[in-house]
C-alpha positions in Angstrom: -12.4 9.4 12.6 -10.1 6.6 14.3 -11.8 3.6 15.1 -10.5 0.6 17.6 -13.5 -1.2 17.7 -15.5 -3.5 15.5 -16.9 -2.5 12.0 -19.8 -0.5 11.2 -23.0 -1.1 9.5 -25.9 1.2 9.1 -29.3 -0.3 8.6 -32.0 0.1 5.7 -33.9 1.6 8.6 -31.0 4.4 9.4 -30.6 4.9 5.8 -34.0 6.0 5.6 -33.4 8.9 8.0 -30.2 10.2 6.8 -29.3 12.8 4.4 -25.9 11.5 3.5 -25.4 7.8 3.9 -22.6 6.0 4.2 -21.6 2.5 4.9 -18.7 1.0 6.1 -18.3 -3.1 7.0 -16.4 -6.0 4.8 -13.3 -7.4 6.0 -11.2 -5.6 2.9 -10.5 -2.2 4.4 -13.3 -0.6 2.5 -16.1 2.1 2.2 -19.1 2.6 1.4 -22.0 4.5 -0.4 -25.6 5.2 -0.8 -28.1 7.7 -1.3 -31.5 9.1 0.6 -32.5 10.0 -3.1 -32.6 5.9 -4.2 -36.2 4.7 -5.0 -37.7 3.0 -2.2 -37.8 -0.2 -4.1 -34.3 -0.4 -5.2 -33.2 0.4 -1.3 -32.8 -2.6 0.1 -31.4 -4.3 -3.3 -29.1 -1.2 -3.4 -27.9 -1.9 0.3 -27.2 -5.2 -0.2 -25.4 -4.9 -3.5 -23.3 -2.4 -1.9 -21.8 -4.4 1.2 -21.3 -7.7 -0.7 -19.9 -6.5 -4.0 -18.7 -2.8 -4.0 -16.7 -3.6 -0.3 -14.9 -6.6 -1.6 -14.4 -5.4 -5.1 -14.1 -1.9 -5.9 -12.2 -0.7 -3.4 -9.5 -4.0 -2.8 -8.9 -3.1 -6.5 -7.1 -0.2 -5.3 -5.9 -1.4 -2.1 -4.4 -4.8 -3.5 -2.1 -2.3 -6.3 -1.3 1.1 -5.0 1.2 0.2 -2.7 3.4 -1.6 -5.0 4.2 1.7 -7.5 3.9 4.2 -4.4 7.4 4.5 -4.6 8.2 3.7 -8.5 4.9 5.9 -9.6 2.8 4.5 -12.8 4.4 2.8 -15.7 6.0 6.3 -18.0 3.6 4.7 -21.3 0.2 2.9 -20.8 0.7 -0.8 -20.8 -0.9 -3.3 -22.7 -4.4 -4.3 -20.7 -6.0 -6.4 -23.1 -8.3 -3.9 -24.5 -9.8 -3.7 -20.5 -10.1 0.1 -20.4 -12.1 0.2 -24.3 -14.4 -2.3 -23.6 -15.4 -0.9 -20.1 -15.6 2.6 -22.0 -18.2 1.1 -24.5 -20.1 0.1 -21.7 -20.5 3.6 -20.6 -23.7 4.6 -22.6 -25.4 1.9 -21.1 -24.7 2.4 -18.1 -25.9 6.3 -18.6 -28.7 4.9 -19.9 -29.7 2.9 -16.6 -28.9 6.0 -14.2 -31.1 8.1 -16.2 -33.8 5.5 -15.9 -33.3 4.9 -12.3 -32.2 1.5 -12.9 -29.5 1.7 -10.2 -29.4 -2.4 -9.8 -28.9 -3.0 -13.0 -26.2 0.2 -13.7 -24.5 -1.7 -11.0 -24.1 -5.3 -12.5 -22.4 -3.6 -15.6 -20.1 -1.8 -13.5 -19.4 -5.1 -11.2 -18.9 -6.8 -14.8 -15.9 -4.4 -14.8 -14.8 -5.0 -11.3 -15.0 -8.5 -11.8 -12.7 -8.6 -14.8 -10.3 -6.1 -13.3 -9.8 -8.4 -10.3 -9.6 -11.4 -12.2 -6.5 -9.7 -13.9 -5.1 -8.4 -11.0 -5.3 -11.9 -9.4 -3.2 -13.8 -12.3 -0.7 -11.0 -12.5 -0.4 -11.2 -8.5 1.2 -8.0 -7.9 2.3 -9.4 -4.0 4.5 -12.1 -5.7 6.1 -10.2 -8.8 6.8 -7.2 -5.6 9.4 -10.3 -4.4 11.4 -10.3 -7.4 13.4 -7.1 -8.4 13.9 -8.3 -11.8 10.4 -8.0 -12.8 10.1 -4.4 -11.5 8.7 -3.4 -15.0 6.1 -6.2 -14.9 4.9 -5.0 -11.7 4.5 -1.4 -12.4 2.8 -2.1 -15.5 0.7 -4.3 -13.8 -0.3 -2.1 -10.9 -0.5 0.7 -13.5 -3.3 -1.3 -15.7 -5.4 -1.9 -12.2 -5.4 1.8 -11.1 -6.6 3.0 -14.4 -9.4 0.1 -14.5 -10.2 1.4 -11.1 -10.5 4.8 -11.9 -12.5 4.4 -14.7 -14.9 2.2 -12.3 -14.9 4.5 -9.8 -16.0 7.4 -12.6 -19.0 5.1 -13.1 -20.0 5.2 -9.1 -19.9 9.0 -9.3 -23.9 9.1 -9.7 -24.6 7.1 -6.6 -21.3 8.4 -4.2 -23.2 11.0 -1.9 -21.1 14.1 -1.3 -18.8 12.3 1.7 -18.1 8.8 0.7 -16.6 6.4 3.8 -13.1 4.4 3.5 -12.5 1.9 6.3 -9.0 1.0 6.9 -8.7 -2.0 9.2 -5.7 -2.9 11.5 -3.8 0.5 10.1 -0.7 -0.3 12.3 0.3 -2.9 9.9 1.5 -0.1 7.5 2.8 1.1 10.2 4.8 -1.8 11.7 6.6 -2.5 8.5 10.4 -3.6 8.7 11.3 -0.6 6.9 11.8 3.4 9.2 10.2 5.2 5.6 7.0 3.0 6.9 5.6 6.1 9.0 6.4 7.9 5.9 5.1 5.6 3.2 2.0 5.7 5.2 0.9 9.0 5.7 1.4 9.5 1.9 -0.8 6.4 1.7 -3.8 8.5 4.5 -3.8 11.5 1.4 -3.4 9.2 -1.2 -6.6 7.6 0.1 -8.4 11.2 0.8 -8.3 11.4 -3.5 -10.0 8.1 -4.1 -13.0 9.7 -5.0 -12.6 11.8 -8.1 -14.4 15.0 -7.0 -15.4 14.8 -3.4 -12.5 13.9 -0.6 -14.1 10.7 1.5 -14.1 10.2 5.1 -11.8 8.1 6.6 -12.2 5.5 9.4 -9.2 3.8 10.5 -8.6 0.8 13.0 -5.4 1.3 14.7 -3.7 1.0 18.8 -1.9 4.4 17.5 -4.3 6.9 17.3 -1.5 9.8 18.4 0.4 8.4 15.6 2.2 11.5 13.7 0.3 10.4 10.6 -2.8 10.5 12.0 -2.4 13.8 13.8 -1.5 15.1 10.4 -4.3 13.7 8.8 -6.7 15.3 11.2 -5.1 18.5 11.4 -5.0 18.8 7.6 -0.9 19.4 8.3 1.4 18.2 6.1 4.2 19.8 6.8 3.9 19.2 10.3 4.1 15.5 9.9 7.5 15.9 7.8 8.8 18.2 10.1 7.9 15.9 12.7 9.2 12.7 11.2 12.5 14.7 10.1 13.2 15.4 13.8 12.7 12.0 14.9 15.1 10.5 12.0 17.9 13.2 13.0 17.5 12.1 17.0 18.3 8.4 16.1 20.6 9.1 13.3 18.7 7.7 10.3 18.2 8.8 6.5 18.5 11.8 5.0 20.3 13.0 8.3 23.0 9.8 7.9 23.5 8.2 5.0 23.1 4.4 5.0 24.2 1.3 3.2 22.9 -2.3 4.0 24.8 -5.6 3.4 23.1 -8.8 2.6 24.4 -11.9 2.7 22.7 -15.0 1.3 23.4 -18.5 0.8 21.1 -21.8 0.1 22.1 -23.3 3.7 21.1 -21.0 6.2 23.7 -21.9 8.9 26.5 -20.8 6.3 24.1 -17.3 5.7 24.2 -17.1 9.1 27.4 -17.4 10.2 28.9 -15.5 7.3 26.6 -12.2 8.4 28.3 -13.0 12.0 31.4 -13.4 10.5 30.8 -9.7 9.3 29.3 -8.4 12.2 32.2 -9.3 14.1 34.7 -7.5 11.9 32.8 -4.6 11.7 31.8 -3.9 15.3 34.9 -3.2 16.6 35.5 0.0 13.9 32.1 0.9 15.0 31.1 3.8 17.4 27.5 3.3 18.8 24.6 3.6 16.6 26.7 3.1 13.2 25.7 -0.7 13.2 22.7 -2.3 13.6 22.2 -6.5 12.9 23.0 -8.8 12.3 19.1 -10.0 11.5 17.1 -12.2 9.2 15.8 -10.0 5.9 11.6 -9.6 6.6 11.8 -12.7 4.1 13.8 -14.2 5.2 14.4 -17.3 2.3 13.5 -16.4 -1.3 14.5 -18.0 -4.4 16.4 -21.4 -2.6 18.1 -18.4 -0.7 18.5 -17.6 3.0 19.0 -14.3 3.3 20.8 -11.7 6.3 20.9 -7.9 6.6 23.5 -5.7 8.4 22.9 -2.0 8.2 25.0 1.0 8.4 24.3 4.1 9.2 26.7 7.1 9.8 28.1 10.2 7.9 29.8 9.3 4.1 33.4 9.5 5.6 32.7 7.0 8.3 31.0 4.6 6.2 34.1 4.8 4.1 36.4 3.9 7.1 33.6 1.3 7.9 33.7 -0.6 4.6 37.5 -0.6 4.1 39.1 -4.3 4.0 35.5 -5.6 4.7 36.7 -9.8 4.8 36.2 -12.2 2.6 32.7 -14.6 2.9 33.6 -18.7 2.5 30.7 -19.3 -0.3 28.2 -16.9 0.9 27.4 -14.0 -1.4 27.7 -10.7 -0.3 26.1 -7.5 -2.1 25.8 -4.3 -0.6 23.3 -1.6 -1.3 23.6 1.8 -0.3 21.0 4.4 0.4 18.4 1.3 0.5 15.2 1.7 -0.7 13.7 -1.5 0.3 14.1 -4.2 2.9 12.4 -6.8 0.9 13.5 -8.9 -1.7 16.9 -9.6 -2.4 19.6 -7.1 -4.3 20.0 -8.6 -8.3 24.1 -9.5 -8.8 
């Protein structure tokens, strides 16, 4: 289901009358649940409970982690997470106990004990800030790591009140979309069926917000073809001569004054351009971030076949104090490259 307008939020009254509920509203790009089967004193409780805590906390667990290992995948040994995941497993039993004795209220302020700590961890490690510094890769991916597993074994503890389709609202979806990067389209649609698994038996619903609903990604998602959107994306990548069908190396050039970054990646630019057949060189531009660590930072890109970027990069001149590192085959566009 795309979605362009405002967010949606069933009533008690609605809840009432349907067979399989769902709820979407919050501002974090979240679901969510409920059940026809609650008792009708608990309902209204219930509802509540689920818009203010489950919307801003569950789910933004996920959200606020998963995009920072998408591409380095989960740490290769569990990290260290302060005995987190064993104390939230001794919790279990009573939380059984509460479901059993229809006690849903209260088997959800033990699990928001849970999501409360989680986020509390994920907000001193603040995954968006170690992302800015490649040196602490392995910080991040253990961090992120830690989350996801906190989150899963939260979500394993909703199982009993998600109804058979469970609801994830993904506001303003063109901003994965609209990245500086051309894997965004990419990075997204893996995102769309990475988000289909969030619940651990049923696949959800999904509800997104977006000014692109014939994107490629969401065709493919509504489709259920995967391979159409890689086919799809390929073709697009060979048209405009980008990754895998060239190969491609950036330059970045950084220095603490920005008019001597500047003129440096000119300085380049200038040398380069007149080797360079159309297409091969694009920049120069500020990096997304465009000043990190006392550093302003510039990116030229180059795109062509192996031999040409050879030819290109021959007798590249020298840079009066700026510092020039090149990275081919880039994988990111943000951050800047370690000496």
């Amino acid at each position: 289901m795309l979605n362009s307008g405002p967010e949606m939020l069933l009533t008690t009254a609605e809840m009432a009358e349907a067979d399989r509920l769902t709820i979407a509203g919050g501002t974090a790009g979240a679901l969510l649940m409920a059940r026809k089967d609650l008792p009708a004193n608990n309902l209204e409780e219930f509802v509540a409970k689920v818009n203010s805590d489950l919307v801003g906390k569950v789910v933004n667990l996920a959200s606020r982690t998963a995009k920072f290992v998408e591409k380095s995948g989960l740490s290769p040994a569990y990290p260290d997470d302060l005995g987190m995941f064993h104390q939230g497993g001794e919790l279990g039993g009573l939380i059984a106990d509460y479901y059993e004795a229809g006690d849903y209220n209260a088997a959800m302020r033990e699990i928001m004990v849970l999501a409360d700590r989680a986020n509390k961890f994920v907000e001193e490690k603040a995954p968006w800030t170690l992302s800015k510094d490649p040196s602490k890769a392995t910080e991040l991916q253990d961090a992120c790591t830690v989350a996801l597993n906190l989150f899963r074994q939260i979500v394993i503890y909703l199982a009993p009140v998600l109804p058979e389709l469970a609801l994830v609202l993904l506001p303003f979806a063109d901003g994965f979309i609209l990245e500086s990067d051309f894997r965004a389209a990419e990075r997204y649609h893996r995102l769309l069926w990475q988000l289909t698994d969030l619940h651990p038996h049923r696949r959800p619903l999904l509800v997104l917000q977006t000014f692109e609903p014939a994107h490629a990604a969401h065709k493919a998602l509504q489709t259920a073809d995967l391979q159409g959107f890689m086919e799809s994306e390929l073709a697009l990548r060979r048209t405009l001569g980008y990754p895998p069908a060239t190969r491609m190396v950036k330059l970045e050039v950084a220095h603490p004054k920005e008019p001597v970054a500047r003129d440096a990646i000119y300085r380049l630019a200038e040398a380069l351009r007149p080797k360079a057949e159309p297409g091969e060189l694009l920049g120069p531009a500020p990096a997304p971030v465009a000043r990190l660590r006392g550093q302003y930072v510039f990116h030229l890109l180059l795109k062509s076949s192996e031999p040409r970027l050879q030819v290109l990069m021959e007798n590249l001149p020298p840079l009066r104090g700026a510092r020039l590192r090149l990275d081919p085959d880039p994988q990111s566009f943000v951050g800047m490259l370690e000496d």
